[in-house]
N, C-alpha and C positions, 0 to 999 in steps of 0.2 A: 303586511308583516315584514318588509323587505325598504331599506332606503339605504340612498350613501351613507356608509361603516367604514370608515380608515381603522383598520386594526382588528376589524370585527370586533370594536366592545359591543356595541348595541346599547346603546347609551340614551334608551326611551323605554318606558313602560306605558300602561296602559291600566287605569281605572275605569270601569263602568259603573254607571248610576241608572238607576230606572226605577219605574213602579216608585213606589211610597219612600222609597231614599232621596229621590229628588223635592221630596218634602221637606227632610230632616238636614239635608244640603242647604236648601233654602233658610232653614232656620241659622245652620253654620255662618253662610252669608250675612245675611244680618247681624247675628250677635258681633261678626269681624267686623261689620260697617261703621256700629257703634265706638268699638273700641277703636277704629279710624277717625271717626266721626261721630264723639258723646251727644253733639247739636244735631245731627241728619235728620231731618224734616220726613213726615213720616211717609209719603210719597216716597224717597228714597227706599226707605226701609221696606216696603213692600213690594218696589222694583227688585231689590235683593232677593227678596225673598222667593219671589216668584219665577226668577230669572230661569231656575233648574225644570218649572213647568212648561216651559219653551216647545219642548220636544217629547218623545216617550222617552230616547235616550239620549245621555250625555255619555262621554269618552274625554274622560279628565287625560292629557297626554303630560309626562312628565318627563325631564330632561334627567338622566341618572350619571352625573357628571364622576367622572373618575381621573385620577392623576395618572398622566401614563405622559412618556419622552417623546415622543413626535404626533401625540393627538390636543390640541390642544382645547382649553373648554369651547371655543365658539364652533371648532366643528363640531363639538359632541351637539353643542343646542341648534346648528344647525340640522346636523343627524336628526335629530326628534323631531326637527319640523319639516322635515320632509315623511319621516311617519307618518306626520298629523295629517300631511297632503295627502298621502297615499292614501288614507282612511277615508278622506273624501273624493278622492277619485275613484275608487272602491264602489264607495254609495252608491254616486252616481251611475257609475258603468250597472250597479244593480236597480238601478228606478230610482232609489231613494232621495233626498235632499238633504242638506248637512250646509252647517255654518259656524266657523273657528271664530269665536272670542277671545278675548282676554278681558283687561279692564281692571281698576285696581285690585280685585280679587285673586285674580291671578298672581299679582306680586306679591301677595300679604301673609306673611309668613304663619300668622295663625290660622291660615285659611288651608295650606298645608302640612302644618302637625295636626288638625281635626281630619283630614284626609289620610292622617299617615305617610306623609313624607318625610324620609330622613334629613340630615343635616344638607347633603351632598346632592339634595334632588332640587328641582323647582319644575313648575306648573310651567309648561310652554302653548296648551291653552285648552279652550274646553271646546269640543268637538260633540254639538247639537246634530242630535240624527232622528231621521223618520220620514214618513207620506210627505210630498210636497201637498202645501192648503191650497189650494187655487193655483193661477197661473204662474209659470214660470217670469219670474222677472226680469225683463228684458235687460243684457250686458252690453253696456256702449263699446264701440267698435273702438278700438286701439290702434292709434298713429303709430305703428314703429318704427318709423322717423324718431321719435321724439325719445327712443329711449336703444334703438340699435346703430351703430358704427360701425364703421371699419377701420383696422389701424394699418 
């Protein structure tokens, strides 16, 4: 519940979805596919659809941008996506498994007024939680060479 705030706005919310709304999500998805995509082949359409069946739970994370004199919008959406991390670091320290999407859904603004998003909000991403299925899947080792310096 806690990430970098300049200013304390707190400029993240948080939606949960579960049980039989990650049905009626599904169907959201879709209907917004179409209106993205009148031709989407129906394989897409039931990738949509089914996307929210992924997990028990989903955590729609939403960036709640605000006007203010020294915070500007990219920390606010930076702020929320360190929420989102938090959420799954969270998980994990708790057993669970968890996995942040986006994908056109995320950006489609009909996808968050059927969510109840204001004008001033946007979906920073949907944050899949529950029992890991099987094994953990193995995380390739990191050169940080390749991405740490010194100045």
């Amino acid at each position: 519940m806690r990430a970098p705030d300049h200013a304390w706005l707190r400029p993240w919310r948080f939606i949960t979805i579960s049980g039989d709304r990650r049905e009626a999500l599904g169907l959201v998805l879709e209907q917004c596919l179409m209106l993205r995509q009148p031709d989407a082949e129906e394989a897409a359409r039931d990738k949509a659809r089914s996307a929210p069946l992924r997990a028990p739970l989903l955590v729609v994370v939403v960036a709640r941008l605000a006007e203010h004199p020294k915070v500007p919008e990219i920390e606010q959406r930076l702020s929320a996506g360190c929420a989102a991390q938090g959420i799954l670091l969270a998980a994990e320290a708790c057993g669970y498994a968890g996995v942040w999407r986006t994908g056109d859904a995320a950006f489609d603004r009909n996808v968050m007024s059927a969510l109840g998003l204001q004008e001033r909000e946007e979906i920073i991403g949907f944050v899949y939680l529950g029992s890991r299925d099987g094994r953990v899947k193995p995380i390739p080792k990191l050169a940080t060479a390749e991405f740490v310096s010194s100045w």
